[in-house]
N, CA, C and O atoms as a Tripos MOL2 file, in Angstrom:
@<TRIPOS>MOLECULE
protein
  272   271    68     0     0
PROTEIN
NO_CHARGES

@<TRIPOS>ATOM
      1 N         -17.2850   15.2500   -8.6130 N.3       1 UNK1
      2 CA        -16.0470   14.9910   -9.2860 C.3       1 UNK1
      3 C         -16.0510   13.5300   -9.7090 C.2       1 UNK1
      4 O         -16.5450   12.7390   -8.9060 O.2       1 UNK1
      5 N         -15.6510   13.1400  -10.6630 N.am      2 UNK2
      6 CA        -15.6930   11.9040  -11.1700 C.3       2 UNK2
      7 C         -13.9320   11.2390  -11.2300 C.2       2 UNK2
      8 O         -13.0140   11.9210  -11.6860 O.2       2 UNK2
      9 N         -13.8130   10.3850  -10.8990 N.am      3 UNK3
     10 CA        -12.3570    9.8050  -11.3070 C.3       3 UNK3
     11 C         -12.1440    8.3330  -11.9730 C.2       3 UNK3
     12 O         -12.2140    7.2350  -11.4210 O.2       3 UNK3
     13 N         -11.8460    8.6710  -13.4160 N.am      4 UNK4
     14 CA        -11.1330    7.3600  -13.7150 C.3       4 UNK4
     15 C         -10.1440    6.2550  -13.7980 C.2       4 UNK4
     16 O          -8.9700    6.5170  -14.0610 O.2       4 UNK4
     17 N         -10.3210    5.7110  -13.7050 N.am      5 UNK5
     18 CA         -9.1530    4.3970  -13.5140 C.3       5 UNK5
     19 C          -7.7980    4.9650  -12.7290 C.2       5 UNK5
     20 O          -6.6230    4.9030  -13.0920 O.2       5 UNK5
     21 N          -8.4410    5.6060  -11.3910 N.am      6 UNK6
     22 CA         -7.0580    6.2200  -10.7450 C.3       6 UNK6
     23 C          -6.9060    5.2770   -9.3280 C.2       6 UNK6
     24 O          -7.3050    6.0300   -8.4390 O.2       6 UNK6
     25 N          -6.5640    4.1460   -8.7880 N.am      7 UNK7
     26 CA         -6.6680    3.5970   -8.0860 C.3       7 UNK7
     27 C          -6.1380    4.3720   -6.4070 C.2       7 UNK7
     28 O          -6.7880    4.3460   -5.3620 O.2       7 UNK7
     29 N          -4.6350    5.0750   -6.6700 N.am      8 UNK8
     30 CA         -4.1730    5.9300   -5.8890 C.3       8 UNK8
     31 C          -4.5820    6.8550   -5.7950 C.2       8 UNK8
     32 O          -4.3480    7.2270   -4.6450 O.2       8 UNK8
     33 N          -5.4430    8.0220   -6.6380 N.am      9 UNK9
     34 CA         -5.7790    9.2460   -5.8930 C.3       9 UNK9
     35 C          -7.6550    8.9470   -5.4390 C.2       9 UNK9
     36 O          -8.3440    9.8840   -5.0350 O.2       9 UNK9
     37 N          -8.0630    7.9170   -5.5590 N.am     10 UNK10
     38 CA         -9.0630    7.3740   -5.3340 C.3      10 UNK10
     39 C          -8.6540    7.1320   -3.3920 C.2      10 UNK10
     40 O          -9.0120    7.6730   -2.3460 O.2      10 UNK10
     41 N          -7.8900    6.2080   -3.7190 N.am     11 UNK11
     42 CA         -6.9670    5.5730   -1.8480 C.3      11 UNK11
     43 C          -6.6680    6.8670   -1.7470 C.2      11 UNK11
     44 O          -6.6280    6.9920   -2.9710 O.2      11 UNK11
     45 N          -6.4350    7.8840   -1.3870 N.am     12 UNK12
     46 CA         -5.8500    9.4590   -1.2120 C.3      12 UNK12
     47 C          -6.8890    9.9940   -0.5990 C.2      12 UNK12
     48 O          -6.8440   10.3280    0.5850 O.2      12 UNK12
     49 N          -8.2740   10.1700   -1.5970 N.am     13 UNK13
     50 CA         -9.3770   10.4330   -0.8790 C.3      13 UNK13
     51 C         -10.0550   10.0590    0.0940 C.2      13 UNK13
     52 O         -10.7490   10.6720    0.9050 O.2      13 UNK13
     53 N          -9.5790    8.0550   -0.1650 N.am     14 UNK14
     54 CA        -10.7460    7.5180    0.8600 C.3      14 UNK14
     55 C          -9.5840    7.6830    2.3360 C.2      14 UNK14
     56 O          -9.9640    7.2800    3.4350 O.2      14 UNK14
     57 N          -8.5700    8.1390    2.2030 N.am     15 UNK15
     58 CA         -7.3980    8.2530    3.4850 C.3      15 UNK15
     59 C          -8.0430    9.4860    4.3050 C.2      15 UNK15
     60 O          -8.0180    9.5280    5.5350 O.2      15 UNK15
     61 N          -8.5920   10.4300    3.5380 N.am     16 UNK16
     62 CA         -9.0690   11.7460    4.0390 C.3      16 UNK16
     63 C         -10.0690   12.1060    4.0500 C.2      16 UNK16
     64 O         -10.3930   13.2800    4.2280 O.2      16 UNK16
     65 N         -10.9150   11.0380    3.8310 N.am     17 UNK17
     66 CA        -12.8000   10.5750    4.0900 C.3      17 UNK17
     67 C         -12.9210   11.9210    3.3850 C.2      17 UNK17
     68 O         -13.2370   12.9280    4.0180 O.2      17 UNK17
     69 N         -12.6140   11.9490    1.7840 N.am     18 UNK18
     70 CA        -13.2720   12.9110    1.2820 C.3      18 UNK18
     71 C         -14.4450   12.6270    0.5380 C.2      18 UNK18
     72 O         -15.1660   13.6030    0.3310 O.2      18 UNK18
     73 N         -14.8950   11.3080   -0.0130 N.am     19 UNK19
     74 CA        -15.5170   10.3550   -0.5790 C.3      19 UNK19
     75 C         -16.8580   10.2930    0.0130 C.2      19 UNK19
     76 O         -16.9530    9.5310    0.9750 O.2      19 UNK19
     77 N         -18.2400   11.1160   -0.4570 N.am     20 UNK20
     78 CA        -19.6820   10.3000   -0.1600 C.3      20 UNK20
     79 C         -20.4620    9.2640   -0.7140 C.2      20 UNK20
     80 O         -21.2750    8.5360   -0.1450 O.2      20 UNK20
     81 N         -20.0910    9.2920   -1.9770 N.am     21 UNK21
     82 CA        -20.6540    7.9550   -2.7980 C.3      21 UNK21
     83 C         -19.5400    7.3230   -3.8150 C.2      21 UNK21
     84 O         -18.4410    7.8340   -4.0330 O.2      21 UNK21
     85 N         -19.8860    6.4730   -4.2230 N.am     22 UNK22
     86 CA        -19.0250    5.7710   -5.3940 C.3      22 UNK22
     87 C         -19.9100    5.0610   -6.1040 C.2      22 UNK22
     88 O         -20.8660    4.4770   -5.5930 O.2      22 UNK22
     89 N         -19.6200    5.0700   -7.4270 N.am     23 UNK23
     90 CA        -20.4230    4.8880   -8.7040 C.3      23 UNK23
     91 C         -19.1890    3.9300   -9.5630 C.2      23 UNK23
     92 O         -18.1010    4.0230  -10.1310 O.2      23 UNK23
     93 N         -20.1470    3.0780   -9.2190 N.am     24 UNK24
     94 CA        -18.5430    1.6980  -10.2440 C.3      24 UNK24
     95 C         -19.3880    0.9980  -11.2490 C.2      24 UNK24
     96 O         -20.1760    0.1230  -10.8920 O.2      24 UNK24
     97 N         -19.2470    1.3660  -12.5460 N.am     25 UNK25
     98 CA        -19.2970    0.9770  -13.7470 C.3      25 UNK25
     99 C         -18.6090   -0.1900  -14.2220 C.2      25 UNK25
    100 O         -17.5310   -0.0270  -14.7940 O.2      25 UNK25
    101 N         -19.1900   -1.6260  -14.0290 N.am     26 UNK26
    102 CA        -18.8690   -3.1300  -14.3500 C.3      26 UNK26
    103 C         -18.9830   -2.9750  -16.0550 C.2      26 UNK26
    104 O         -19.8940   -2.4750  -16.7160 O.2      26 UNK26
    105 N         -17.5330   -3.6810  -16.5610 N.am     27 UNK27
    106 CA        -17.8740   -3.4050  -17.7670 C.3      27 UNK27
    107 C         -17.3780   -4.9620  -18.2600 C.2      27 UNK27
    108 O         -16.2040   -5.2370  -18.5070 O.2      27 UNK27
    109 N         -18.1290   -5.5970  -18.3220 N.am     28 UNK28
    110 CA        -17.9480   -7.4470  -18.7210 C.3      28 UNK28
    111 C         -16.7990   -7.4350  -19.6420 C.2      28 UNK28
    112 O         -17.4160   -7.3540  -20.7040 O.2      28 UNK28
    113 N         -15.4620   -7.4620  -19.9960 N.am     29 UNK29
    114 CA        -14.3830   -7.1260  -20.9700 C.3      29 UNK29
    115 C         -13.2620   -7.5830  -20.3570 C.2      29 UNK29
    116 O         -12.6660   -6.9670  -19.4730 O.2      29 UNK29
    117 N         -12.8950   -8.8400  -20.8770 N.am     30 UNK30
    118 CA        -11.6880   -9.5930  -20.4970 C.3      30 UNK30
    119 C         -10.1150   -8.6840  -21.3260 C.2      30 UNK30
    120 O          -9.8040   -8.6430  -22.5160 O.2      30 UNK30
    121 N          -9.5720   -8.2040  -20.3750 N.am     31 UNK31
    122 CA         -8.6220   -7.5620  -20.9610 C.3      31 UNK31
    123 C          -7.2470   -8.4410  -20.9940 C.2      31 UNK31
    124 O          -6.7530   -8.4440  -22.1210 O.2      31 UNK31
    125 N          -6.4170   -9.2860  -19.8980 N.am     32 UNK32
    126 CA         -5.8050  -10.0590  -20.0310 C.3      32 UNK32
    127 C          -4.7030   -9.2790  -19.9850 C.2      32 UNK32
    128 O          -4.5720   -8.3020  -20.7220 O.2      32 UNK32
    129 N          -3.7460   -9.6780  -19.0420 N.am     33 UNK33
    130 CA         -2.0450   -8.5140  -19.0810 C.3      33 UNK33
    131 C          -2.2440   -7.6960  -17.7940 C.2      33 UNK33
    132 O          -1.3020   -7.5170  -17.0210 O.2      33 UNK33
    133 N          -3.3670   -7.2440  -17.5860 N.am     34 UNK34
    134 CA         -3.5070   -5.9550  -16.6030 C.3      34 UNK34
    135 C          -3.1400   -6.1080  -15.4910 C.2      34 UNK34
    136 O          -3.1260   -7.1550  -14.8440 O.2      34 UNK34
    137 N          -2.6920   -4.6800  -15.0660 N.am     35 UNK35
    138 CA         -2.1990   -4.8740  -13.8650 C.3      35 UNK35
    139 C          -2.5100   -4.0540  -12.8930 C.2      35 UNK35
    140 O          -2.2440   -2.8580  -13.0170 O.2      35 UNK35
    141 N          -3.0660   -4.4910  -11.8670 N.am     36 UNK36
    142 CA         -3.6220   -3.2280  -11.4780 C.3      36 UNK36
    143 C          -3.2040   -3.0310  -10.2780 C.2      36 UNK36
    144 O          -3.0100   -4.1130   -9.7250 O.2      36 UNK36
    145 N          -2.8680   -1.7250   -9.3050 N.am     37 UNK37
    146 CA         -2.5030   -1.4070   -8.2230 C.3      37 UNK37
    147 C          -3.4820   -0.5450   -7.2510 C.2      37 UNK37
    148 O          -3.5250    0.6800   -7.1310 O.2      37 UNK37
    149 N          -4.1560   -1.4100   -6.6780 N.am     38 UNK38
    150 CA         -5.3010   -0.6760   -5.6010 C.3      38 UNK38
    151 C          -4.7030   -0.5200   -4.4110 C.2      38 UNK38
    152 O          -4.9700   -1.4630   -3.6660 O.2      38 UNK38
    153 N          -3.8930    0.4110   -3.8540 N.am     39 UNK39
    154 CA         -3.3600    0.4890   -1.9920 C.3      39 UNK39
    155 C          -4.2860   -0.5030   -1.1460 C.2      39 UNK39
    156 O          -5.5080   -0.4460   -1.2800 O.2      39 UNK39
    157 N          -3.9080   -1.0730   -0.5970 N.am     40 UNK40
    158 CA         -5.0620   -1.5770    0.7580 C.3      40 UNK40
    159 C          -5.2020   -0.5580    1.4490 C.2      40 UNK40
    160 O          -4.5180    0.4650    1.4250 O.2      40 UNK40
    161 N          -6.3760   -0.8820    2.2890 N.am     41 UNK41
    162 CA         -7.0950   -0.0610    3.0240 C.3      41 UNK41
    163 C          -7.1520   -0.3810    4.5970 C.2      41 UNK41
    164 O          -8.0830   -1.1490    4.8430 O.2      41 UNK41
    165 N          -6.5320   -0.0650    5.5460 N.am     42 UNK42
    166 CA         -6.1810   -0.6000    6.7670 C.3      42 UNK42
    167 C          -7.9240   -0.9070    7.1940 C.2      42 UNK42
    168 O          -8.1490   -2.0330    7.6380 O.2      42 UNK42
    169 N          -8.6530   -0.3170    7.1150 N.am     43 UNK43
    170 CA        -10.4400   -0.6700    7.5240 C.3      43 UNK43
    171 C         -11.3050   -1.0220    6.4800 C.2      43 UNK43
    172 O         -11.0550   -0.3660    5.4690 O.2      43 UNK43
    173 N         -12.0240   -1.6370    6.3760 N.am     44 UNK44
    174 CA        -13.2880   -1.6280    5.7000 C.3      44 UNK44
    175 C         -14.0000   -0.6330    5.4770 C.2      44 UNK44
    176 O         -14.1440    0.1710    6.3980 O.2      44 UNK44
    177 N         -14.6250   -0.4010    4.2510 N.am     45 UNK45
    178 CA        -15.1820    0.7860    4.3440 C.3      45 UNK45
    179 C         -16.9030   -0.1040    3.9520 C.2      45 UNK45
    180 O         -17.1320   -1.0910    3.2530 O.2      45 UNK45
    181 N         -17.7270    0.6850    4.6690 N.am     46 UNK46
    182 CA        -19.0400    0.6860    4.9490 C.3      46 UNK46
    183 C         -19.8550    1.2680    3.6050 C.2      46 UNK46
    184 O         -19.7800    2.4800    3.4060 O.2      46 UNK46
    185 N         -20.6050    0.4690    2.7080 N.am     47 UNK47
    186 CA        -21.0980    0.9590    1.6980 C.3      47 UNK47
    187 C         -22.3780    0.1920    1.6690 C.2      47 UNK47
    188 O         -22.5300   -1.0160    1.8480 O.2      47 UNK47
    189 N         -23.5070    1.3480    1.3450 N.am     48 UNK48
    190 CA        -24.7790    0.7080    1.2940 C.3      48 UNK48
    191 C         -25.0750    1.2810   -0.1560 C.2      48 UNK48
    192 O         -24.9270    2.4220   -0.5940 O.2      48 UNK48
    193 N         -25.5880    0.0040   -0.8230 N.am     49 UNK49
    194 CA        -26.3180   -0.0050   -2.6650 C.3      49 UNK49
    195 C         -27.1880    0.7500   -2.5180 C.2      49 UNK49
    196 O         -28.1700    0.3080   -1.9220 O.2      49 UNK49
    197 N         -27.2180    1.9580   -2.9050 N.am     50 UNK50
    198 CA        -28.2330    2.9890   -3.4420 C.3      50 UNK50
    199 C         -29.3750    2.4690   -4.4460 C.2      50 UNK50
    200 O         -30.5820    2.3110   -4.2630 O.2      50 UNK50
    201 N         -28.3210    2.1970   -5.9100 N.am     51 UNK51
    202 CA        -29.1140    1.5950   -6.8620 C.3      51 UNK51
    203 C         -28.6310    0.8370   -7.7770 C.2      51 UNK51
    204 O         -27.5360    0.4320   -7.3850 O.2      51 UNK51
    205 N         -28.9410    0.3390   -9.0360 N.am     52 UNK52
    206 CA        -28.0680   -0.3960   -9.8260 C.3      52 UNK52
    207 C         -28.9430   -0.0200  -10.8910 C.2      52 UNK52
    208 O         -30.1260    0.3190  -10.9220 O.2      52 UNK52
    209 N         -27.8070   -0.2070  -11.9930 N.am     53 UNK53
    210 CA        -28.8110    0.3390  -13.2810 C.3      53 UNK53
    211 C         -28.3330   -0.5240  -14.2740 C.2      53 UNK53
    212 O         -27.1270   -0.5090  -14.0240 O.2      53 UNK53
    213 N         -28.4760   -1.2480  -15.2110 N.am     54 UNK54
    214 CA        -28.0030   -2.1700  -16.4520 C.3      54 UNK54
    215 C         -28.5620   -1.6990  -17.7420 C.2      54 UNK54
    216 O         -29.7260   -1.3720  -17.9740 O.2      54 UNK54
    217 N         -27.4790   -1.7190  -18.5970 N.am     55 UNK55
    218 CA        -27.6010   -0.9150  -19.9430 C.3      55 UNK55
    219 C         -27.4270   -1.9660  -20.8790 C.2      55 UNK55
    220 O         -26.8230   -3.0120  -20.6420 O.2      55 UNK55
    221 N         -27.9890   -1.6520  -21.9780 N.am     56 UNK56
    222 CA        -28.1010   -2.3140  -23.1790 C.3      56 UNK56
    223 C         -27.0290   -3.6690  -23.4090 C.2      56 UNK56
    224 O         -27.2890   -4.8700  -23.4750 O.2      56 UNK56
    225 N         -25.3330   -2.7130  -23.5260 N.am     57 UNK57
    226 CA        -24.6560   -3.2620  -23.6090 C.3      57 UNK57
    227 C         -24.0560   -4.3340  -22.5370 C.2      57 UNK57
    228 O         -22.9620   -4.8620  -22.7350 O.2      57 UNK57
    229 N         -24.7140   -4.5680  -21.5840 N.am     58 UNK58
    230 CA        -24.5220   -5.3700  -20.2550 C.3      58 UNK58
    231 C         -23.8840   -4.8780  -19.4790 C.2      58 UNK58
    232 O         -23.9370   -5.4730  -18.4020 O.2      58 UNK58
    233 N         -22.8850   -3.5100  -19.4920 N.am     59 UNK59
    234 CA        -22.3750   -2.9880  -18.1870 C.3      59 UNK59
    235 C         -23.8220   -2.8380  -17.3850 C.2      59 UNK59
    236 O         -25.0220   -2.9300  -17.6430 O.2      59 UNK59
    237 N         -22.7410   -2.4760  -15.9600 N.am     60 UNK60
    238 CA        -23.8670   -2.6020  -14.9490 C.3      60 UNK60
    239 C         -23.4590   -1.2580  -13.8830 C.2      60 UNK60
    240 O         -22.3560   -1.5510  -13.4220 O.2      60 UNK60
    241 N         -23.7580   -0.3560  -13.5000 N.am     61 UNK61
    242 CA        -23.4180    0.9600  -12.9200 C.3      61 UNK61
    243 C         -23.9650    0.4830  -11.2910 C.2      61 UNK61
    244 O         -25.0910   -0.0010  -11.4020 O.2      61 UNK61
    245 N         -23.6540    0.4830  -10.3440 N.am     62 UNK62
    246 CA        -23.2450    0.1800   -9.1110 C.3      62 UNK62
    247 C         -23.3420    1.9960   -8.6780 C.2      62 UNK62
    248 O         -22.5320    2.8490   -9.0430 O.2      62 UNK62
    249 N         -24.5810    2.2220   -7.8090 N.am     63 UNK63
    250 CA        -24.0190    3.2800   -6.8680 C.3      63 UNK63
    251 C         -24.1110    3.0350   -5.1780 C.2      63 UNK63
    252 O         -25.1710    2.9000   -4.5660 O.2      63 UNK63
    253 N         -23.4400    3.0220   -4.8800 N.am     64 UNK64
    254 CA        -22.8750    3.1370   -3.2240 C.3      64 UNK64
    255 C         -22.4600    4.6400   -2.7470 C.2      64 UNK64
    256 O         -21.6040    5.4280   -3.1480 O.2      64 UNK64
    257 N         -23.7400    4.7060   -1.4030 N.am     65 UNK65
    258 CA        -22.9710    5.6830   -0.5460 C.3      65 UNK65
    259 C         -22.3730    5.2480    0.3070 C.2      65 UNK65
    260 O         -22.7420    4.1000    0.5560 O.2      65 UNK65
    261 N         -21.4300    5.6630    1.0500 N.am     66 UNK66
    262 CA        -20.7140    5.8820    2.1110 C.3      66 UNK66
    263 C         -21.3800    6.1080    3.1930 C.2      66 UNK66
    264 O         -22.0880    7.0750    3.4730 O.2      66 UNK66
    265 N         -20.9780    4.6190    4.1600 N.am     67 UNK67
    266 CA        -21.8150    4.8070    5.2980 C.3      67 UNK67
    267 C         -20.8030    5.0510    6.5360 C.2      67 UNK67
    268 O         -19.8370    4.3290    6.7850 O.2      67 UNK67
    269 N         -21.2190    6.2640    7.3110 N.am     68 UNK68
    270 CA        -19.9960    6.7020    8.4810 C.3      68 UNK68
    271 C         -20.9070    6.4380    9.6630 C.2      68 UNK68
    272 O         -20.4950    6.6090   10.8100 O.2      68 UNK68
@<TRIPOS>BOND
     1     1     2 1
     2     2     3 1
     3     3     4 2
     4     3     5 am
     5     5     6 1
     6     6     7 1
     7     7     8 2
     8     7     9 am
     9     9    10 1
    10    10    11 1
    11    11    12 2
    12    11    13 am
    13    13    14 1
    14    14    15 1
    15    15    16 2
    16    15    17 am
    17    17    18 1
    18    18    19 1
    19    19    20 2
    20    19    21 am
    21    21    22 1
    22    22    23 1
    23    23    24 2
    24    23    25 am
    25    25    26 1
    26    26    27 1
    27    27    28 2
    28    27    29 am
    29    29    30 1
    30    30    31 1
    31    31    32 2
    32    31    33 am
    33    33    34 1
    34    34    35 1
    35    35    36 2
    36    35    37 am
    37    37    38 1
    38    38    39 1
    39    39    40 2
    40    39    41 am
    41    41    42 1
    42    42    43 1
    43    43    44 2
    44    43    45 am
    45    45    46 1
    46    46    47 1
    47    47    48 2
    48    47    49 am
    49    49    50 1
    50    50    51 1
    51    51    52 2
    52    51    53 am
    53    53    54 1
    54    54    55 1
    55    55    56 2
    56    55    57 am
    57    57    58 1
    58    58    59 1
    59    59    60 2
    60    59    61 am
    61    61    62 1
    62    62    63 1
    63    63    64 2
    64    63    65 am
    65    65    66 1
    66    66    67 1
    67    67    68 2
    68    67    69 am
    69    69    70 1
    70    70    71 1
    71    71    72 2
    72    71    73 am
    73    73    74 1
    74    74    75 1
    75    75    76 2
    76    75    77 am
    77    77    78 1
    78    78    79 1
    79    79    80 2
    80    79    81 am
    81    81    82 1
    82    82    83 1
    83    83    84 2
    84    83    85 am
    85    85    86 1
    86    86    87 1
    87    87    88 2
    88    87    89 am
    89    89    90 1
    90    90    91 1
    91    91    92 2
    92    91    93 am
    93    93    94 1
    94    94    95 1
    95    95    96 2
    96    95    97 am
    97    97    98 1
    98    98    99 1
    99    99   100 2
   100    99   101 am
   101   101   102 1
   102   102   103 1
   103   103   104 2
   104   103   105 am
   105   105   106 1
   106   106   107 1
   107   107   108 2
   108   107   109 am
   109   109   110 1
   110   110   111 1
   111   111   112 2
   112   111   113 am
   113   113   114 1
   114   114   115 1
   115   115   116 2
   116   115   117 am
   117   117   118 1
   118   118   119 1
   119   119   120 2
   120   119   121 am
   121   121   122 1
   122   122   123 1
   123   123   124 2
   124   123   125 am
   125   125   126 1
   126   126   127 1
   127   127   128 2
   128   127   129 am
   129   129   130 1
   130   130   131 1
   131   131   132 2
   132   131   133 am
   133   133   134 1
   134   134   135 1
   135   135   136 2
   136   135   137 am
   137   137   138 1
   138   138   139 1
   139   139   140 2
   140   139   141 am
   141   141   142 1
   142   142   143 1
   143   143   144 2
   144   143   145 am
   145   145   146 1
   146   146   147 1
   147   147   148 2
   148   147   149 am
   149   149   150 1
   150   150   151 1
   151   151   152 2
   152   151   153 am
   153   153   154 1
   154   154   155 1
   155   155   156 2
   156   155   157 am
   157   157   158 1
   158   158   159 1
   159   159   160 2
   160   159   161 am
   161   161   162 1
   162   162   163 1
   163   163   164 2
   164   163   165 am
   165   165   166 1
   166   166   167 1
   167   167   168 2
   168   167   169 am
   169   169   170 1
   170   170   171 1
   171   171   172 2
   172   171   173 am
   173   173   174 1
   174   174   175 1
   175   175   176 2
   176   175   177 am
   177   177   178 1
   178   178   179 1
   179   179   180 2
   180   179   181 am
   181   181   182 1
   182   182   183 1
   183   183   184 2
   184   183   185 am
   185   185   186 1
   186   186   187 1
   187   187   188 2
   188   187   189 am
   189   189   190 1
   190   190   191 1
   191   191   192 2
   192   191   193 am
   193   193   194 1
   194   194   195 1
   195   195   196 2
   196   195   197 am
   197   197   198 1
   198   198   199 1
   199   199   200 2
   200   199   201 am
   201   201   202 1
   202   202   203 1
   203   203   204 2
   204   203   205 am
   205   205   206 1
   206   206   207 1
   207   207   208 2
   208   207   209 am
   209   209   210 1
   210   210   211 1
   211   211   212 2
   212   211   213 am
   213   213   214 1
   214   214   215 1
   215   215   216 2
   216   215   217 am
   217   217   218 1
   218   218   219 1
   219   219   220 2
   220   219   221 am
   221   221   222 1
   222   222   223 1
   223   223   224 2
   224   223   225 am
   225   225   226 1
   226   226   227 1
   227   227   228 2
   228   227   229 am
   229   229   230 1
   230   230   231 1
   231   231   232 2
   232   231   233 am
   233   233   234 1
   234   234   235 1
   235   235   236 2
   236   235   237 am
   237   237   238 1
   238   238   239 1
   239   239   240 2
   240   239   241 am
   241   241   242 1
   242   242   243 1
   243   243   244 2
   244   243   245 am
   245   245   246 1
   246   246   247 1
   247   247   248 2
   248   247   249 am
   249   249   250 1
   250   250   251 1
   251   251   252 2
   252   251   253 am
   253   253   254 1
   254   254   255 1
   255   255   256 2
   256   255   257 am
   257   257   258 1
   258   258   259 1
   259   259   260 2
   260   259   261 am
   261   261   262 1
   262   262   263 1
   263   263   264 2
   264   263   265 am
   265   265   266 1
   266   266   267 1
   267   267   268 2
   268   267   269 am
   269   269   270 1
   270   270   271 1
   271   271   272 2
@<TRIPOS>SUBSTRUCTURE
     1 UNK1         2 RESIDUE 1 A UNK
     2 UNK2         6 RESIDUE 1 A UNK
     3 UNK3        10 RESIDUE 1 A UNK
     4 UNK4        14 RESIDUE 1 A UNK
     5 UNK5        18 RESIDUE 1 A UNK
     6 UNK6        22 RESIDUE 1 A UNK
     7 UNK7        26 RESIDUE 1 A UNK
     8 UNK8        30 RESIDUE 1 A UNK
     9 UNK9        34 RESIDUE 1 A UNK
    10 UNK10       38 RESIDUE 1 A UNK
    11 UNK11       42 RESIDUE 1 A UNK
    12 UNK12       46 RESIDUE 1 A UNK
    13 UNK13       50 RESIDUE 1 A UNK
    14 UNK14       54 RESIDUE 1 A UNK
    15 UNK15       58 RESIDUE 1 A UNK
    16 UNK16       62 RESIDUE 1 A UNK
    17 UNK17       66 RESIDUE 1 A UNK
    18 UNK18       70 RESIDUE 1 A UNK
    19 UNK19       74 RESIDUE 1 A UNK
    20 UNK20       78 RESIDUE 1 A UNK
    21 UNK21       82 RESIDUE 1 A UNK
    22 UNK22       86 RESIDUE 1 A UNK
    23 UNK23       90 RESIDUE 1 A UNK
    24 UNK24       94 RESIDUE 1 A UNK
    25 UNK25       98 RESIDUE 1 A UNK
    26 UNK26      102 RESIDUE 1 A UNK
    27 UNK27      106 RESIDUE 1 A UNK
    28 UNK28      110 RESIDUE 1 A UNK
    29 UNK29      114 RESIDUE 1 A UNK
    30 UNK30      118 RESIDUE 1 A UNK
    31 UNK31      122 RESIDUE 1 A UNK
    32 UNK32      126 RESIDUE 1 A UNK
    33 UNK33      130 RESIDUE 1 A UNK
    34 UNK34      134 RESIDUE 1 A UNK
    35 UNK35      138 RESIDUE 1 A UNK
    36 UNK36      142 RESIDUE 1 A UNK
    37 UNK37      146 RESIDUE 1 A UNK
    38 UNK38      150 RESIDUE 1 A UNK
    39 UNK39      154 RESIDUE 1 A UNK
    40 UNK40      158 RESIDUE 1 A UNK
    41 UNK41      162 RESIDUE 1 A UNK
    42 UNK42      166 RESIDUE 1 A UNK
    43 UNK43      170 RESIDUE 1 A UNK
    44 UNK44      174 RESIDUE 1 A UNK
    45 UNK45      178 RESIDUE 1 A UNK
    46 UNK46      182 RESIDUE 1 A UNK
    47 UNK47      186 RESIDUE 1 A UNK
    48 UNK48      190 RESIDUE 1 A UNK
    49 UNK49      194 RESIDUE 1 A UNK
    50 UNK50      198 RESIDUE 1 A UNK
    51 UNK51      202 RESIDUE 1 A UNK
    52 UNK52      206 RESIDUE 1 A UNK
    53 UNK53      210 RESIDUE 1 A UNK
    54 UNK54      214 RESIDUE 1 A UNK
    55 UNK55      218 RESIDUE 1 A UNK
    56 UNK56      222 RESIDUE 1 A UNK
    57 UNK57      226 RESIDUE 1 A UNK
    58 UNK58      230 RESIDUE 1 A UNK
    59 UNK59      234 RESIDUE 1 A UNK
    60 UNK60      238 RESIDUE 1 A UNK
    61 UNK61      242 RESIDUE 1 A UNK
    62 UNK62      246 RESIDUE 1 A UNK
    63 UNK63      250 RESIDUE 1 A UNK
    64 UNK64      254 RESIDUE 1 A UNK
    65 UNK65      258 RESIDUE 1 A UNK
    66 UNK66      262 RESIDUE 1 A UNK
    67 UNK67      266 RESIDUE 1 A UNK
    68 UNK68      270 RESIDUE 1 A UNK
């Protein structure tokens, strides 16, 4: 399942350790105004870099699994 720019049903999942990896797509783009609402997370969550991949356009794709 893939989810975009959903900060809360993202925190929803990671509340109910439904989450094995995460794949975060850096996209260099100053947007300016934004506002963004990520829940805190009462723990740290444990993530080890799988891989990283960089594309033409300079985004940069980030995969992390979930380490329990």
């Amino acid at each position: 399942m893939t989810i975009l720019g959903s900060g809360s049903i993202v925190f929803a999942f990671v509340q109910r350790d439904l989450i094995d990896e995460y794949n975060i797509m850096v996209n260099p783009v100053f947007l300016g105004g934004l506002q963004v609402y990520i829940p805190r997370h009462k723990d740290r969550l444990h993530l080890e870099l799988l891989q990283t991949k960089t594309f033409k356009s300079g985004n940069v794709l980030l995969q992390y699994q979930f380490v329990k």
